[in-house]
KOLBAGU-821188 format. One record per atom (N, C-alpha, C): residue number from 1; y, z, x; residue in three letters. Coordinates in pm, 1 decimal. Last residue first. Layout:
// KOLBAGU-821188
KOLVEX, k, y, z, x, r
KOLVEX, NUM, Y, Z, X, ALA
...
END
This chain:
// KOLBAGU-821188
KOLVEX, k, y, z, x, r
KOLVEX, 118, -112.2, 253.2, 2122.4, UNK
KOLVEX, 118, -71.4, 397.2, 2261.1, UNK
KOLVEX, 118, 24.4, 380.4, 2309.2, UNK
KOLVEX, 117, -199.3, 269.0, 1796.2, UNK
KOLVEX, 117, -128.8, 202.9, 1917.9, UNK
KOLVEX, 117, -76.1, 308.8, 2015.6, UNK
KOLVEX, 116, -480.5, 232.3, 1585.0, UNK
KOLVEX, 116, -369.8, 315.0, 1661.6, UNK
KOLVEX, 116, -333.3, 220.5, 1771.0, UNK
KOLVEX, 115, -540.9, 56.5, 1327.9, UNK
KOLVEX, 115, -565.0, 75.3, 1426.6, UNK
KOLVEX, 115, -459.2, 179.8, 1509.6, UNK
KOLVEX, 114, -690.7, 31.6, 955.6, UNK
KOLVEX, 114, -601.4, 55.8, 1059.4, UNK
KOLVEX, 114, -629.6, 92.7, 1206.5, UNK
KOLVEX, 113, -860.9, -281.6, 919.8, UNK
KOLVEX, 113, -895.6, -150.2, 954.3, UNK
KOLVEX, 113, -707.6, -76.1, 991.1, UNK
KOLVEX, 112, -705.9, -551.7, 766.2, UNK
KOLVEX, 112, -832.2, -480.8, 818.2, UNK
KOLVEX, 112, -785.3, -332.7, 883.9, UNK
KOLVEX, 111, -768.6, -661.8, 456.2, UNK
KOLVEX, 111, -691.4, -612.9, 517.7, UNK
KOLVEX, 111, -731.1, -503.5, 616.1, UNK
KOLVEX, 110, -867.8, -1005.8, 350.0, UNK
KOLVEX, 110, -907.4, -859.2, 384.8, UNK
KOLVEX, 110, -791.8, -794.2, 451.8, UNK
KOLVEX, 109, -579.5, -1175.5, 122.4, UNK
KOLVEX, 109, -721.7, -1195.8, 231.2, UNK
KOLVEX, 109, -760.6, -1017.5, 324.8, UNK
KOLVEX, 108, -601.7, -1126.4, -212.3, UNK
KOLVEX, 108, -556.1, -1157.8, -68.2, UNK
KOLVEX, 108, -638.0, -1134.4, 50.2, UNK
KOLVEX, 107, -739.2, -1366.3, -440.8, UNK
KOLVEX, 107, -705.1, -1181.2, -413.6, UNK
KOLVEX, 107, -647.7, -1230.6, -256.2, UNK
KOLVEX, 106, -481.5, -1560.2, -625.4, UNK
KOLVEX, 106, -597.1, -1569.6, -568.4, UNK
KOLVEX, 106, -619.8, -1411.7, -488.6, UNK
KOLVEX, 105, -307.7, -1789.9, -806.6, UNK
KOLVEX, 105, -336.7, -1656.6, -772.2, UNK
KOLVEX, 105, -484.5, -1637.4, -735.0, UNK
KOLVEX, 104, -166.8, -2119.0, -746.0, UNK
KOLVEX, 104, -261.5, -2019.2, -832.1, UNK
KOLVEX, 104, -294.9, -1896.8, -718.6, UNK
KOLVEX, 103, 44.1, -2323.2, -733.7, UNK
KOLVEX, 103, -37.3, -2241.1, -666.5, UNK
KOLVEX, 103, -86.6, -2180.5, -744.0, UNK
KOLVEX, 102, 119.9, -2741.0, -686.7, UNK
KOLVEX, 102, 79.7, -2634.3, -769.1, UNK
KOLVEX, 102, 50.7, -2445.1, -656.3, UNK
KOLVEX, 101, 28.5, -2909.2, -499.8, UNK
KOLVEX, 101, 177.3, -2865.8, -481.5, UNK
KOLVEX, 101, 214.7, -2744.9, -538.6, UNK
KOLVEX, 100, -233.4, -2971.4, -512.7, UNK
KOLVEX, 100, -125.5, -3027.7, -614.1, UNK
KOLVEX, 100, 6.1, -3017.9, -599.7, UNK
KOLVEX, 99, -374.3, -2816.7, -337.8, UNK
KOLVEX, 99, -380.7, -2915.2, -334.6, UNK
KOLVEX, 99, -250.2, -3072.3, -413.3, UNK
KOLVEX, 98, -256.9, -2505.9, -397.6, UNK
KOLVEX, 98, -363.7, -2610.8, -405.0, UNK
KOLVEX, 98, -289.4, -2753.4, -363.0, UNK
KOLVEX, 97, -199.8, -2160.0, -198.0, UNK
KOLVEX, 97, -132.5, -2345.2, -276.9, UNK
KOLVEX, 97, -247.9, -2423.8, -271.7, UNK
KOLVEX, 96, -210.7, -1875.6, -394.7, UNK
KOLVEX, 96, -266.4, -1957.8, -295.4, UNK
KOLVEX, 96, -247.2, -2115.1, -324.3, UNK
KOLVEX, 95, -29.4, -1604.8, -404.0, UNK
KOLVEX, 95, -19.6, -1695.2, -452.9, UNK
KOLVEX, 95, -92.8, -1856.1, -375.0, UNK
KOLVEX, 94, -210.5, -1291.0, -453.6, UNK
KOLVEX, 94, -85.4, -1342.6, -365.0, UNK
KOLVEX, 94, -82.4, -1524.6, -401.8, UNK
KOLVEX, 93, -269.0, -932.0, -566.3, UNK
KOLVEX, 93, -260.0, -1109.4, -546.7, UNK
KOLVEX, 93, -167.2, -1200.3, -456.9, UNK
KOLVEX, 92, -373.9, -607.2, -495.7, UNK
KOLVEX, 92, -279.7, -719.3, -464.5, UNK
KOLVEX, 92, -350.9, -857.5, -507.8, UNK
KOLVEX, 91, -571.9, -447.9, -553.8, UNK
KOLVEX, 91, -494.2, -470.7, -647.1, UNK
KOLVEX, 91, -404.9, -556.1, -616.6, UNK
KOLVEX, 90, -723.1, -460.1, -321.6, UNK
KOLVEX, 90, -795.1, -498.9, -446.3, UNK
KOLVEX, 90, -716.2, -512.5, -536.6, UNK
KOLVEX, 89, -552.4, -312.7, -173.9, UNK
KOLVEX, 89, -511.4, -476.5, -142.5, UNK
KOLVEX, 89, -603.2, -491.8, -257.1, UNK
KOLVEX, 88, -492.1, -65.3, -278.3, UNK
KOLVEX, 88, -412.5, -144.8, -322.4, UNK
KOLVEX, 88, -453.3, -310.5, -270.3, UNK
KOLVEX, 87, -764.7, 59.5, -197.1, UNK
KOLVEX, 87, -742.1, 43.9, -348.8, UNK
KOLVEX, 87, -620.3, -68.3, -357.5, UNK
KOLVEX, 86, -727.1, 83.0, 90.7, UNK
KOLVEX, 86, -839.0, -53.5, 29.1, UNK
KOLVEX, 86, -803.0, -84.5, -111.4, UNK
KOLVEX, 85, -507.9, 203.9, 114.4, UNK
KOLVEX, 85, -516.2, 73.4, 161.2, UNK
KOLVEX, 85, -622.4, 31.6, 118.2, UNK
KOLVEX, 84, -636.9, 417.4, 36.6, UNK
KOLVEX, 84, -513.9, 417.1, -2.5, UNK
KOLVEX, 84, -508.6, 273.9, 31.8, UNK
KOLVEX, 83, -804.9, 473.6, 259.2, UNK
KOLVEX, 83, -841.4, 514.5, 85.8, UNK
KOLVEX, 83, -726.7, 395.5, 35.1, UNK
KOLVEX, 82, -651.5, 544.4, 454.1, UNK
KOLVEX, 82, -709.1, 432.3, 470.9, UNK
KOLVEX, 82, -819.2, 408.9, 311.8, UNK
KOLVEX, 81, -503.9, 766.4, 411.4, UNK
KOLVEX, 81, -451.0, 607.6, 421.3, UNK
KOLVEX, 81, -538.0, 510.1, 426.8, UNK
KOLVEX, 80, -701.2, 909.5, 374.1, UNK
KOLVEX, 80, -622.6, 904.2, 310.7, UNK
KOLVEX, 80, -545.6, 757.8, 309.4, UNK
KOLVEX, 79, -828.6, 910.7, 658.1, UNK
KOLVEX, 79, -911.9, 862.7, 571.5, UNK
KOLVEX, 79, -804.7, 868.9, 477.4, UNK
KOLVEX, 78, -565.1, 1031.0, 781.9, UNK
KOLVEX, 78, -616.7, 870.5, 845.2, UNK
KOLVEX, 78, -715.0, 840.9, 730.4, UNK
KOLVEX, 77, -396.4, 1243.5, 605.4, UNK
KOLVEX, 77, -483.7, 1169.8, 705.1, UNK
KOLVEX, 77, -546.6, 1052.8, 725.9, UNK
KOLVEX, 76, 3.8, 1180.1, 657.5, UNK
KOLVEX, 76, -139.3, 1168.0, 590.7, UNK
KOLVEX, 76, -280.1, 1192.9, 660.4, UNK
KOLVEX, 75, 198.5, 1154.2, 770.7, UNK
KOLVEX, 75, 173.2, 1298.9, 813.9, UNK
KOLVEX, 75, 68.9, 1294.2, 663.8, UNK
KOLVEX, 74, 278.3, 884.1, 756.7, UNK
KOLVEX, 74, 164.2, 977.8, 915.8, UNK
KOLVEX, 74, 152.2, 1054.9, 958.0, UNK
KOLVEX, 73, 394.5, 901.6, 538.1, UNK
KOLVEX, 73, 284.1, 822.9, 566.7, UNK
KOLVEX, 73, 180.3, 813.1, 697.1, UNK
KOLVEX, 72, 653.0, 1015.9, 635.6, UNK
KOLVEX, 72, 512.8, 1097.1, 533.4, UNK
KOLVEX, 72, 407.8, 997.1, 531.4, UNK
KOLVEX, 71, 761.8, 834.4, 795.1, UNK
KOLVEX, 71, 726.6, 990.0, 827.5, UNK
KOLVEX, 71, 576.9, 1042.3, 748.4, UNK
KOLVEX, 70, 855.0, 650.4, 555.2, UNK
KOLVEX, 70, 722.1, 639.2, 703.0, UNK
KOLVEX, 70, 674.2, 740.7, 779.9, UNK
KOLVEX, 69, 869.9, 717.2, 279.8, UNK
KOLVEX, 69, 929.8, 711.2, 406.4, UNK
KOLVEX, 69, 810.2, 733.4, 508.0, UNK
KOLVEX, 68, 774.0, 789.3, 42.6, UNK
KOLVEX, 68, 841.9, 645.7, -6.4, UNK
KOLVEX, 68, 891.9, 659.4, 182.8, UNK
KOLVEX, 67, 612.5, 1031.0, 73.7, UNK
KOLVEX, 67, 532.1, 867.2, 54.0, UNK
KOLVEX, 67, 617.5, 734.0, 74.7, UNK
KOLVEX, 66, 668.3, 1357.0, 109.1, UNK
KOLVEX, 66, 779.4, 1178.3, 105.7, UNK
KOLVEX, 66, 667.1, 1020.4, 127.6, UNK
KOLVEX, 65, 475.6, 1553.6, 54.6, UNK
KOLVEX, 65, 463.7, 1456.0, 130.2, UNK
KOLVEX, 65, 584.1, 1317.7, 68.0, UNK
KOLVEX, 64, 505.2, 1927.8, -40.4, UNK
KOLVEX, 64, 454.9, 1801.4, -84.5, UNK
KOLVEX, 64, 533.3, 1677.5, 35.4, UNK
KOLVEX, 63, 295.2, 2184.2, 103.9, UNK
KOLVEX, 63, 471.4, 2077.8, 56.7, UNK
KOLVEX, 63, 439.0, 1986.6, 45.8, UNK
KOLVEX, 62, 90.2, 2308.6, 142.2, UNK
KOLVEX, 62, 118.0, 2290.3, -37.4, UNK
KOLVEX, 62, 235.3, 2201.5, -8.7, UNK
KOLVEX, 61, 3.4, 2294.9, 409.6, UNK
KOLVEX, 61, 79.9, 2422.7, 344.1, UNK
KOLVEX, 61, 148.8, 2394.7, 200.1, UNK
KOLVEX, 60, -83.8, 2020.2, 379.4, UNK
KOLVEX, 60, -205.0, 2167.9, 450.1, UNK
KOLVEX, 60, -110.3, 2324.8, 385.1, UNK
KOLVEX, 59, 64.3, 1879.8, 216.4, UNK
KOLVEX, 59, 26.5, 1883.2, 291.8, UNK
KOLVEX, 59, -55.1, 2022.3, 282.4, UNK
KOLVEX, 58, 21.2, 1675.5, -122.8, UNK
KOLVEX, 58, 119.6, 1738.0, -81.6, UNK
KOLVEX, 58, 16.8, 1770.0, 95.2, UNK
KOLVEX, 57, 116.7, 1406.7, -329.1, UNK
KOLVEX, 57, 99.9, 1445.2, -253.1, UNK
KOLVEX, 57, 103.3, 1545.4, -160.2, UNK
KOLVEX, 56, 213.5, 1242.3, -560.6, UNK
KOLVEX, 56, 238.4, 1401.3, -568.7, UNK
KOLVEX, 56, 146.1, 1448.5, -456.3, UNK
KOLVEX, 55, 413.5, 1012.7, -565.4, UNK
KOLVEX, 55, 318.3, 1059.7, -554.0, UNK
KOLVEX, 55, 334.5, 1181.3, -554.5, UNK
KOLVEX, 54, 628.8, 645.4, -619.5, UNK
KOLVEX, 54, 576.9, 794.4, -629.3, UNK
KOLVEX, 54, 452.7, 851.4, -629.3, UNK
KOLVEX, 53, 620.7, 416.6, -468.5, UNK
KOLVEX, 53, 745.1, 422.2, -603.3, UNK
KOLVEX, 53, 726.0, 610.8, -615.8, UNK
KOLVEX, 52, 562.3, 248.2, -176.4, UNK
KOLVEX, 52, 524.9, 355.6, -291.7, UNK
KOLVEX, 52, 662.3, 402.4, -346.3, UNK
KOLVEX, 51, 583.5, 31.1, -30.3, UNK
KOLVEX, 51, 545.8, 0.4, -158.1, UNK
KOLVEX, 51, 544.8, 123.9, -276.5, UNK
KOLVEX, 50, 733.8, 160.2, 162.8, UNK
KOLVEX, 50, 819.9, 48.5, 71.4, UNK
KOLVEX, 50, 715.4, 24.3, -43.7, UNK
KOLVEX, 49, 492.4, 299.5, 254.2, UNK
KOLVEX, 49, 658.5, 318.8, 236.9, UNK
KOLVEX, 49, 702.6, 250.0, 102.8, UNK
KOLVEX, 48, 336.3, 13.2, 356.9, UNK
KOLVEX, 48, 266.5, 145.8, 233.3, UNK
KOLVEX, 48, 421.9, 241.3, 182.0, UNK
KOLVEX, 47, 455.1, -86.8, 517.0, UNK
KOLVEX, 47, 471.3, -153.9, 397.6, UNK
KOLVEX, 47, 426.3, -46.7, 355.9, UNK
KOLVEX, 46, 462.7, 132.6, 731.0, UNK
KOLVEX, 46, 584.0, 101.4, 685.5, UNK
KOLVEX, 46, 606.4, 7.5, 573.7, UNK
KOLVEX, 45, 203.6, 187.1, 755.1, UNK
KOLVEX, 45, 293.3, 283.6, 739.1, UNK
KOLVEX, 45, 400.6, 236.9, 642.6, UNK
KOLVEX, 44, 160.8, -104.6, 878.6, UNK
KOLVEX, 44, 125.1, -38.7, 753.9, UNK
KOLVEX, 44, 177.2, 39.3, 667.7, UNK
KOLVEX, 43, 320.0, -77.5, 1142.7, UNK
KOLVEX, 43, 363.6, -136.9, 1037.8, UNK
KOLVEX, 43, 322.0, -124.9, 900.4, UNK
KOLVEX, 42, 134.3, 134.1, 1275.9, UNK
KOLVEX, 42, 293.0, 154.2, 1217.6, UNK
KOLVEX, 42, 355.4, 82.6, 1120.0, UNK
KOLVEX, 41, -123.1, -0.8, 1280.6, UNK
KOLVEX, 41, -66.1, 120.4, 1166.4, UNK
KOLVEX, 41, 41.3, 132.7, 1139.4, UNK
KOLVEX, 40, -136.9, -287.6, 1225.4, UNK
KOLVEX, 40, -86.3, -194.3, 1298.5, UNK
KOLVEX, 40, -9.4, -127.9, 1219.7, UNK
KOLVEX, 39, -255.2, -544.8, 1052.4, UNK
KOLVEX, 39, -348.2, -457.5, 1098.3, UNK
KOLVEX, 39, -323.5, -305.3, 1218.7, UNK
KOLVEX, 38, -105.7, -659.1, 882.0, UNK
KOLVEX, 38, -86.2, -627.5, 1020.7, UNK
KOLVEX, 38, -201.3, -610.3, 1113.5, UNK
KOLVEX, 37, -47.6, -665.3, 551.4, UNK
KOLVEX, 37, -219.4, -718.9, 632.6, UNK
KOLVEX, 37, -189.2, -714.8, 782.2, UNK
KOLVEX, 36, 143.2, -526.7, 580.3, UNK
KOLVEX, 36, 54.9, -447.2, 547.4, UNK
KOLVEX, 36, -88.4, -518.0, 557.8, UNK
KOLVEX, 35, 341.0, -727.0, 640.0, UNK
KOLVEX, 35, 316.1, -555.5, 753.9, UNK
KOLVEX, 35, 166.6, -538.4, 710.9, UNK
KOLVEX, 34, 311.6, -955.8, 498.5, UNK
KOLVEX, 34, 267.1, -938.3, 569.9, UNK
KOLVEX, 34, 294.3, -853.0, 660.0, UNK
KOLVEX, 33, 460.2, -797.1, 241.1, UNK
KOLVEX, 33, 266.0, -809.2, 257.6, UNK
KOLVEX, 33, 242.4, -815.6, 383.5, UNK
KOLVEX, 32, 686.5, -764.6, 322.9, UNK
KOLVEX, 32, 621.9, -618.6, 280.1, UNK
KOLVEX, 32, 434.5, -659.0, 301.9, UNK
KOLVEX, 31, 790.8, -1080.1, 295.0, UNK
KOLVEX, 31, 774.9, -949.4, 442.0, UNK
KOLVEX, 31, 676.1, -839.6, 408.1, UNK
KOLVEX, 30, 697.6, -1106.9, 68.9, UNK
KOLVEX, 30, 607.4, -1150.6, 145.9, UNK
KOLVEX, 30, 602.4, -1070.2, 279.1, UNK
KOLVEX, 29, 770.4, -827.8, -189.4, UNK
KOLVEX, 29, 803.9, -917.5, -113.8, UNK
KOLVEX, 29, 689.1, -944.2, 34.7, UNK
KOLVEX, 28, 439.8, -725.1, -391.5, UNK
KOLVEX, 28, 546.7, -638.1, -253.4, UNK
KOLVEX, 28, 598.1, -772.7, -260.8, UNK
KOLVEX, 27, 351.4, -586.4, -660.0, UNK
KOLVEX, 27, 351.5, -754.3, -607.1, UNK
KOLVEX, 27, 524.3, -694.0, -509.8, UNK
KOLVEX, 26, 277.8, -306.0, -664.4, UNK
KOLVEX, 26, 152.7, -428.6, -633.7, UNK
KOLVEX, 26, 157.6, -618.7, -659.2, UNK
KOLVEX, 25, 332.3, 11.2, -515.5, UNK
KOLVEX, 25, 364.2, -151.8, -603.4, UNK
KOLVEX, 25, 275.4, -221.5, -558.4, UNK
KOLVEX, 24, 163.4, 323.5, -649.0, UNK
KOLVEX, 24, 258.1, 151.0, -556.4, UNK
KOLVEX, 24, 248.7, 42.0, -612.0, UNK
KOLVEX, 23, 134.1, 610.3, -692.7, UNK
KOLVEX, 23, 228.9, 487.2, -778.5, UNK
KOLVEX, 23, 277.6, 394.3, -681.2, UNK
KOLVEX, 22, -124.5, 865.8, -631.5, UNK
KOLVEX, 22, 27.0, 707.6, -553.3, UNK
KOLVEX, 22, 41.8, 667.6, -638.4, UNK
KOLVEX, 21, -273.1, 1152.9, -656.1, UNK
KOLVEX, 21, -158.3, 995.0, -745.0, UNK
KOLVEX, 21, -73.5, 935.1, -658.3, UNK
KOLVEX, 20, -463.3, 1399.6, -635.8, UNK
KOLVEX, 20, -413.4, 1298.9, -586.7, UNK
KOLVEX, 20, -346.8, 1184.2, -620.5, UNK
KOLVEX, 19, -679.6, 1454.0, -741.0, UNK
KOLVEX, 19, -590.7, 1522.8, -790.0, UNK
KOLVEX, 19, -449.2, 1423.6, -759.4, UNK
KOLVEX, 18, -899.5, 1453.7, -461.4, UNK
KOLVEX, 18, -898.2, 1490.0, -573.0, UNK
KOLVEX, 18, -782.9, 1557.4, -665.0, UNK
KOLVEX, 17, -944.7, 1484.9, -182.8, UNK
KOLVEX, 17, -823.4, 1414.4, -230.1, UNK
KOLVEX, 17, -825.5, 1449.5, -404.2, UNK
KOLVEX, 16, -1233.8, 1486.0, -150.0, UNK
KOLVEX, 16, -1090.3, 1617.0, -77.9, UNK
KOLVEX, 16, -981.0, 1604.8, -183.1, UNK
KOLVEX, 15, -1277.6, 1335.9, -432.1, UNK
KOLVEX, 15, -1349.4, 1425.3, -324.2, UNK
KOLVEX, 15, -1271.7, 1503.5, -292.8, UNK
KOLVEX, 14, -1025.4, 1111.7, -531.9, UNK
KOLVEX, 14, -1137.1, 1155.3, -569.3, UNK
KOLVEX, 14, -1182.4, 1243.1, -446.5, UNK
KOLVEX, 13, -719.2, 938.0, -655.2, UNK
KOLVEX, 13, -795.5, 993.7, -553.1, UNK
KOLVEX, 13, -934.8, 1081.1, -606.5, UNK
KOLVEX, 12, -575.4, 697.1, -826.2, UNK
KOLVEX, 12, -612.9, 843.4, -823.7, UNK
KOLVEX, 12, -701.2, 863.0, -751.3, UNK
KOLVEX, 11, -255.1, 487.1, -833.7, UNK
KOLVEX, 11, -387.1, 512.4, -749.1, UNK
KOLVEX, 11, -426.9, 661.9, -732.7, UNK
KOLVEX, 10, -117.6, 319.1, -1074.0, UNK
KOLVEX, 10, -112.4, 426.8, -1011.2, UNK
KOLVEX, 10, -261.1, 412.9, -956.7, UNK
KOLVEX, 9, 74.8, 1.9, -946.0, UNK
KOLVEX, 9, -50.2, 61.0, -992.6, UNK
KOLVEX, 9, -60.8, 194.6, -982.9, UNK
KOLVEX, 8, 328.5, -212.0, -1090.4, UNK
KOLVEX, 8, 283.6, -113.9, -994.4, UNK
KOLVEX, 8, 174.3, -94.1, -1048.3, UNK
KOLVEX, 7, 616.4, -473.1, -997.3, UNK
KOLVEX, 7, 447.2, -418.9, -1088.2, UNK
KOLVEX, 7, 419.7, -336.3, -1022.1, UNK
KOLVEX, 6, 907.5, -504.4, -1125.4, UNK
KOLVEX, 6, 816.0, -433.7, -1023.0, UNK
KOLVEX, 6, 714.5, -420.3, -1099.8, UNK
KOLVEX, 5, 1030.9, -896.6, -1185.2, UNK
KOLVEX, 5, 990.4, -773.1, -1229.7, UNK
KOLVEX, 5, 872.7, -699.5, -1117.2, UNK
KOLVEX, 4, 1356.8, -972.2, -1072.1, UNK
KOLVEX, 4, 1194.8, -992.9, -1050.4, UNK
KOLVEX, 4, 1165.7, -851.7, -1079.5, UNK
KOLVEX, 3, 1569.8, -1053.6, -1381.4, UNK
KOLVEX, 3, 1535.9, -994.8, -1220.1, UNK
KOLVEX, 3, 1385.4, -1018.6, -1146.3, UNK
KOLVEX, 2, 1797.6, -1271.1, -1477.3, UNK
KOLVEX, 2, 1691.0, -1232.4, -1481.5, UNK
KOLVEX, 2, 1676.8, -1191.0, -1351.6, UNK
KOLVEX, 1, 2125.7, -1223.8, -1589.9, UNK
KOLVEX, 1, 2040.4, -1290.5, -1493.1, UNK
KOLVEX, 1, 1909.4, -1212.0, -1483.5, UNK
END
């Protein structure tokens, strides 16, 4: 039986970040998309999680960062994630229905800012 195949992208960082590699996926299940167009961080967090396959990330004292768990995704910094979120929705598609019944691929719609919640 055929499976659904994982697409991924690796994502390389530049400036601070320099050195830097995510490996995420880049055709998430629909739940997974819609966290990550949320626009709430936690939920972000939590598709960025599920989308990352691997990274070599590490923190302020060299340990490296669990990407694939929501913990390590907010023990990033905020410009990091938010790096990190523009490269992949440019790499996301999502399937837009025409008119025909038909759908065609189309980029997905902006994904906006992350926000904090109190």
């Amino acid at each position: 039986m055929p499976k659904i195949p994982i697409r991924y992208k690796d994502f390389a960082f530049t400036a601070d970040y320099d050195g830097f590699l995510i490996k995420l996926r880049t055709n998430p299940p629909l739940r997974v998309y819609e966290e990550f167009i949320s626009g709430e961080l936690p939920r972000i967090c939590a598709a960025l999680a599920t989308m990352t396959l691997e990274s070599n990330v590490v923190d302020e004292a060299d340990e490296p960062l669990d990407l694939t768990s929501i913990e390590g995704w907010r023990s990033v910094p905020l410009d990091l994630l938010e790096q990190a979120a523009v490269m992949l929705k440019a790499a996301l598609t999502i399937p837009k229905a025409s008119g025909t019944g038909s759908s065609t691929l189309s980029s997905p719609e902006p994904v906006p800012s992350p926000t904090t919640t109190t």
